[in-house]
Backbone as numpy.savetxt, mean C-alpha at the origin, in Angstrom:
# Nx Ny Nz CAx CAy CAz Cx Cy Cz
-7.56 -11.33 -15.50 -7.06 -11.13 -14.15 -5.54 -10.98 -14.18
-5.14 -10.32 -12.85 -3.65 -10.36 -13.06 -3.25 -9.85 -11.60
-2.04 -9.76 -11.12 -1.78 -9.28 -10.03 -2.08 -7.97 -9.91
-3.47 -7.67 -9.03 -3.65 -6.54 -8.42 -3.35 -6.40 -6.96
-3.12 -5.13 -6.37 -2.30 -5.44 -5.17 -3.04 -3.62 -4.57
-2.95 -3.57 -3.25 -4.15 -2.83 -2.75 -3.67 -2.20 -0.92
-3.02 -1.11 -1.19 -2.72 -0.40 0.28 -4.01 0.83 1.36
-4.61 0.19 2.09 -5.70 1.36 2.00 -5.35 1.58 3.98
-6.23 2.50 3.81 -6.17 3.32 5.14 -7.53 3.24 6.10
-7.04 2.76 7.25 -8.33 2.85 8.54 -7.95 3.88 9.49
-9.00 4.99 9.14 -8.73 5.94 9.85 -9.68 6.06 11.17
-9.61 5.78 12.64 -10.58 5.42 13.60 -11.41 7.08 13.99
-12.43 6.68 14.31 -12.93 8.14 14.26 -13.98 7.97 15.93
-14.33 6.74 16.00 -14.82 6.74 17.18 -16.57 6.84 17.40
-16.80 6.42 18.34 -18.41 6.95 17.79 -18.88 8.09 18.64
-17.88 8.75 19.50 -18.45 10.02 20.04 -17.79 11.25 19.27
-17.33 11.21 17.79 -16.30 11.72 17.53 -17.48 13.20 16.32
-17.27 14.15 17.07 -18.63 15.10 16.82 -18.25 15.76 16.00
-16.63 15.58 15.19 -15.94 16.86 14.17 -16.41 15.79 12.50
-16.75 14.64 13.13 -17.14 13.95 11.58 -18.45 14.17 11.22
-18.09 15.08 9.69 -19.02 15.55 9.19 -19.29 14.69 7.59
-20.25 14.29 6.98 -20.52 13.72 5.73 -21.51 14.50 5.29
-21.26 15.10 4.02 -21.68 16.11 2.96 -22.04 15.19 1.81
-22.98 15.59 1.22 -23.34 15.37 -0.26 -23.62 13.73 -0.27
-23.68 13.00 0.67 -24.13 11.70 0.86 -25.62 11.53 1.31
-26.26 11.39 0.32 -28.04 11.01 0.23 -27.94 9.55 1.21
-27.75 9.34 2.13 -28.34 7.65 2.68 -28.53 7.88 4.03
-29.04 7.07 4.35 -29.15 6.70 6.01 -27.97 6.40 7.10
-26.71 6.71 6.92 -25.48 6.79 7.60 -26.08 7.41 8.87
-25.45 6.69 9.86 -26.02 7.44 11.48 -24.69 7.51 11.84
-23.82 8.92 11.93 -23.12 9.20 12.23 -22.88 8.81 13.67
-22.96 8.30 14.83 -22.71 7.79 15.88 -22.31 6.55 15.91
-23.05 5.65 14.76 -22.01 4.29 14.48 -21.19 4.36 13.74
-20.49 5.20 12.93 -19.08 5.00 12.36 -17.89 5.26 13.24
-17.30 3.98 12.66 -16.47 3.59 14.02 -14.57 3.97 12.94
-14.60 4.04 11.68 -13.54 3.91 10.93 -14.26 4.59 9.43
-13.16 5.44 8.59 -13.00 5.37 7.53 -11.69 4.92 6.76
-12.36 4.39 5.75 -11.07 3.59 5.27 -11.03 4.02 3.46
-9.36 4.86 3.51 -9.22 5.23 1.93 -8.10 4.17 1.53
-8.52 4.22 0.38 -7.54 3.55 -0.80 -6.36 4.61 -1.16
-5.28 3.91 -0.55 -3.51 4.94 -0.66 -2.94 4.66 -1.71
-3.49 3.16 -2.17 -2.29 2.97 -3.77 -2.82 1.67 -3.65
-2.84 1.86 -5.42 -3.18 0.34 -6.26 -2.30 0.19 -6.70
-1.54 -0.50 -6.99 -0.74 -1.65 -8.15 -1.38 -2.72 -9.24
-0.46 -2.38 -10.34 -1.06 -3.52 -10.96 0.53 -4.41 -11.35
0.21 -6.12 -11.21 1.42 -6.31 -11.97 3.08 -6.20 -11.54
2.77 -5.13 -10.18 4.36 -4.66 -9.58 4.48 -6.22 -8.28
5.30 -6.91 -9.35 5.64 -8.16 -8.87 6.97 -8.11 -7.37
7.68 -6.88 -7.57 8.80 -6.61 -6.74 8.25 -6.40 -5.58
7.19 -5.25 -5.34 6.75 -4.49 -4.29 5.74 -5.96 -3.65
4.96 -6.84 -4.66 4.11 -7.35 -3.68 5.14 -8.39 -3.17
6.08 -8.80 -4.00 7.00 -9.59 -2.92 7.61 -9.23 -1.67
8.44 -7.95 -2.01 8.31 -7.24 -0.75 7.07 -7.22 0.64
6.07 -7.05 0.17 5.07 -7.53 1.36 4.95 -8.77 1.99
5.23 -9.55 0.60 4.92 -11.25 0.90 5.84 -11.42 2.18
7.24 -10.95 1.59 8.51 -11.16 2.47 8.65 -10.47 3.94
8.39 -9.51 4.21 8.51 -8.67 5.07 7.16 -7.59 6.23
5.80 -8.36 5.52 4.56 -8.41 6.16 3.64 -9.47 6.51
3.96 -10.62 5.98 3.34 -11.34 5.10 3.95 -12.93 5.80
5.14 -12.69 6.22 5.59 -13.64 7.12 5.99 -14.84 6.12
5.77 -14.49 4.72 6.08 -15.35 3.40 4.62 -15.93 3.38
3.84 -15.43 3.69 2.35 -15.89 3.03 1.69 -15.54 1.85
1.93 -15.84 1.09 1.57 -15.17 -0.36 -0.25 -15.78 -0.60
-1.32 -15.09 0.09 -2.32 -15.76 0.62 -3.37 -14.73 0.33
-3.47 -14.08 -0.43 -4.55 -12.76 -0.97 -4.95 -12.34 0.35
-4.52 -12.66 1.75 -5.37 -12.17 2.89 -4.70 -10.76 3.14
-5.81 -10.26 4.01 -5.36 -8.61 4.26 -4.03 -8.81 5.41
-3.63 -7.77 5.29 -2.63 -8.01 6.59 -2.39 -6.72 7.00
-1.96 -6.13 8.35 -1.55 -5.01 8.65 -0.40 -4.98 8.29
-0.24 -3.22 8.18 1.20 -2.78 7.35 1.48 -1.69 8.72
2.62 -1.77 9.56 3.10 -0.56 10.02 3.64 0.29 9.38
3.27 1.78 10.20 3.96 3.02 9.17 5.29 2.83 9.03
6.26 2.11 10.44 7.34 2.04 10.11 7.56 0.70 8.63
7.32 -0.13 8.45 7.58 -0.95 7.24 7.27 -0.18 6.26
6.34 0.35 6.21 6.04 1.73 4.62 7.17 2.69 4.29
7.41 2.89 5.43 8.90 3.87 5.60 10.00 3.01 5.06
10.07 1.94 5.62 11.12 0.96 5.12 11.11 0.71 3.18
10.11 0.40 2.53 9.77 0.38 1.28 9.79 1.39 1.04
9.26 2.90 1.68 9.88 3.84 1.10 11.22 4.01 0.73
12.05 4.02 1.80 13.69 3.92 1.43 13.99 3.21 0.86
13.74 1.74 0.50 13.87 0.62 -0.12 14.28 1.37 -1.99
12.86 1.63 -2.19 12.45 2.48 -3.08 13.54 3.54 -3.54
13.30 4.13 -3.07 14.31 5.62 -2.85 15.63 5.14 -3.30
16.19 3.75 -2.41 17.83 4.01 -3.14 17.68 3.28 -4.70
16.81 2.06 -4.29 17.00 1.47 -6.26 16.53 2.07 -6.75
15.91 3.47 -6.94 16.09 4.53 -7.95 17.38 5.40 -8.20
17.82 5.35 -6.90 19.26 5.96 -6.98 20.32 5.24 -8.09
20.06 3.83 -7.64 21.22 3.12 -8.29 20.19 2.17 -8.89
20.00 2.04 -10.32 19.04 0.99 -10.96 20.04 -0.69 -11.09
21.36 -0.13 -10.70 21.93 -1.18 -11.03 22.02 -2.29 -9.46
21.52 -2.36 -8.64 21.16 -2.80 -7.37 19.67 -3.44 -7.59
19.13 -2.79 -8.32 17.66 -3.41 -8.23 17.09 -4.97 -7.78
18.50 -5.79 -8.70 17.92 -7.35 -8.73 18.50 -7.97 -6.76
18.91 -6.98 -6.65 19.54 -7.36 -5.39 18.68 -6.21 -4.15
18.30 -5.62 -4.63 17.66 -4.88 -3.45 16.34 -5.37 -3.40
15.84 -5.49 -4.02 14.04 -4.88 -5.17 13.77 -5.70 -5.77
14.37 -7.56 -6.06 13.98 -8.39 -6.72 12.46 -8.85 -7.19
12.53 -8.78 -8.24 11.23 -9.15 -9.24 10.91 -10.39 -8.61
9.52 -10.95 -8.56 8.98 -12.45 -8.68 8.14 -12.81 -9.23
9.03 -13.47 -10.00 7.53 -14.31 -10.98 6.60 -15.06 -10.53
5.16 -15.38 -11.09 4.14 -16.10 -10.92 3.33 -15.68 -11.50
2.03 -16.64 -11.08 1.01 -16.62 -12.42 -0.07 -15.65 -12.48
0.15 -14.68 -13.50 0.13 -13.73 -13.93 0.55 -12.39 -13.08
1.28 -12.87 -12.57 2.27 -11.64 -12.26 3.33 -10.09 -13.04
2.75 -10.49 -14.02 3.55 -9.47 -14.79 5.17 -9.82 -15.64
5.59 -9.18 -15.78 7.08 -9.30 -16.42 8.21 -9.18 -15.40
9.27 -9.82 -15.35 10.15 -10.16 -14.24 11.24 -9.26 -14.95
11.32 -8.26 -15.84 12.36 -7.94 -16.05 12.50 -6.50 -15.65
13.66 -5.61 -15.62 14.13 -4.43 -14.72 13.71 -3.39 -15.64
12.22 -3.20 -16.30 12.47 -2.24 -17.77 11.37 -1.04 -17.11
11.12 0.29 -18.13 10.27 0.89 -17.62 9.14 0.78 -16.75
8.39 -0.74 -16.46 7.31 -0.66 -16.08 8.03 -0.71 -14.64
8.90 -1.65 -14.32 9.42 -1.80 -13.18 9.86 -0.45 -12.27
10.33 0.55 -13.31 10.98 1.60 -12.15 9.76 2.24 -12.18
8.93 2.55 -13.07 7.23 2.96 -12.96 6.57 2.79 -11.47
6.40 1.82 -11.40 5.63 0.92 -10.00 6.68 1.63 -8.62
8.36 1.53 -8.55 8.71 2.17 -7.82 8.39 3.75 -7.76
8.59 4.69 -8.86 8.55 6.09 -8.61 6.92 5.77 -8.00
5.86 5.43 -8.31 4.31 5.46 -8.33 4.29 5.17 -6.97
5.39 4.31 -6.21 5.61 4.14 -4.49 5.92 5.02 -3.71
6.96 5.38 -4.61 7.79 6.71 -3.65 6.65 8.16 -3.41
6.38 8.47 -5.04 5.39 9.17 -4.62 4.58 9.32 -3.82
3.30 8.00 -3.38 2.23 7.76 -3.16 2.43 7.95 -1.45
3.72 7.01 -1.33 4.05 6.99 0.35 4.40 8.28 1.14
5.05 9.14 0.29 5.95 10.18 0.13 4.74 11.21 0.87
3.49 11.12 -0.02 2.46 12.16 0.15 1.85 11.44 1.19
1.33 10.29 1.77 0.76 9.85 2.62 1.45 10.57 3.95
3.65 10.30 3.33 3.73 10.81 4.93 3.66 12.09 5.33
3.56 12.55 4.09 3.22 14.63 4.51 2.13 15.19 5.14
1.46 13.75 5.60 -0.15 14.46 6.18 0.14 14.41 7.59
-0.70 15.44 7.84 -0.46 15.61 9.77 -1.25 14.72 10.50
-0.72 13.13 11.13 -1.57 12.30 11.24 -1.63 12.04 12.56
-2.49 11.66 13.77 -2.79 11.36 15.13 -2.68 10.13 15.53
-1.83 9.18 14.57 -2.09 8.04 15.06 -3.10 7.53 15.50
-4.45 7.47 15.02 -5.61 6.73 14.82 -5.81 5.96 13.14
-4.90 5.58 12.93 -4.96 4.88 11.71 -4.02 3.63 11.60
-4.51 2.73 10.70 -4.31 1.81 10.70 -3.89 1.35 9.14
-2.93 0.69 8.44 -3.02 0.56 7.23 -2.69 -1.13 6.87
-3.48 -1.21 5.88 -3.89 -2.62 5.22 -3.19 -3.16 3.89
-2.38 -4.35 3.61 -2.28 -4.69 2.37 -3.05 -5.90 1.87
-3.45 -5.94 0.70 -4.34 -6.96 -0.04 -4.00 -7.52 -1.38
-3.34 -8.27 -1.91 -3.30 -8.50 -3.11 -4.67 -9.68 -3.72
-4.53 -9.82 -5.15 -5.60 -10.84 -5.43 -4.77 -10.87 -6.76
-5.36 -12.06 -7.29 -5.20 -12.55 -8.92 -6.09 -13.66 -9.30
């Protein structure tokens, strides 16, 4: 086990909602009760900075494996977060601080660390390029 950490998406669809279509799914799904789909936006493994960041700033300092809602604006915020300690790696311990715990990974500023950031920037980056209606909802989860 180790710090896995887990951003996913509730997308509301409604149950009169007649444009949701499911293909290539063999089961008994009755399209009139799905009320939400929900994708997986980004896993982490180990990125001790970013889940502190949640702990700190979603999380209310609850470091509590429970789900919690994430606003788009706070994603935006870790986006930029992101964005400048790549700019300047030398800010990191002060922007972007590592936290240790048990089995949390390595606390130090080396490849894996700016890894986990670019793997953010990306991930958020493309989430925000989608043309979205505000019927969604997004979730963070860690476990260890």
């Amino acid at each position: 086990m180790s710090l896995d950490m887990y951003l996913s998406k509730n997308t509301y669809v409604g149950s009169s909602n007649n444009r949701l279509k499911i293909t290539g799914i063999k089961s008994q799904i009755q399209i009139p009760r799905v009320k939400h789909i929900t994708e997986e936006i980004a896993v982490w493994r180990k990125a001790n900075a970013i889940h502190q960041w949640f702990v700190n700033n979603v999380q209310d300092g609850n470091d509590d494996n429970n789900p919690y809602f994430v606003s788009t604006e706070k994603l935006k915020e870790l986006l930029e977060l992101c964005k400048q300690v790549l700019k300047d790696p030398n800010r990191a311990p002060e922007m972007l601080p590592t936290q240790g715990g048990f089995l949390f990974g390595s606390t130090e500023y080396d490849n894996r660390y700016f890894q986990s950031l670019d793997y953010t920037v990306e991930t958020l980056k493309n989430e925000f390029n989608k043309d979205e209606d505000n019927r969604q909802e997004y979730v963070y989860q860690s476990d260890w």
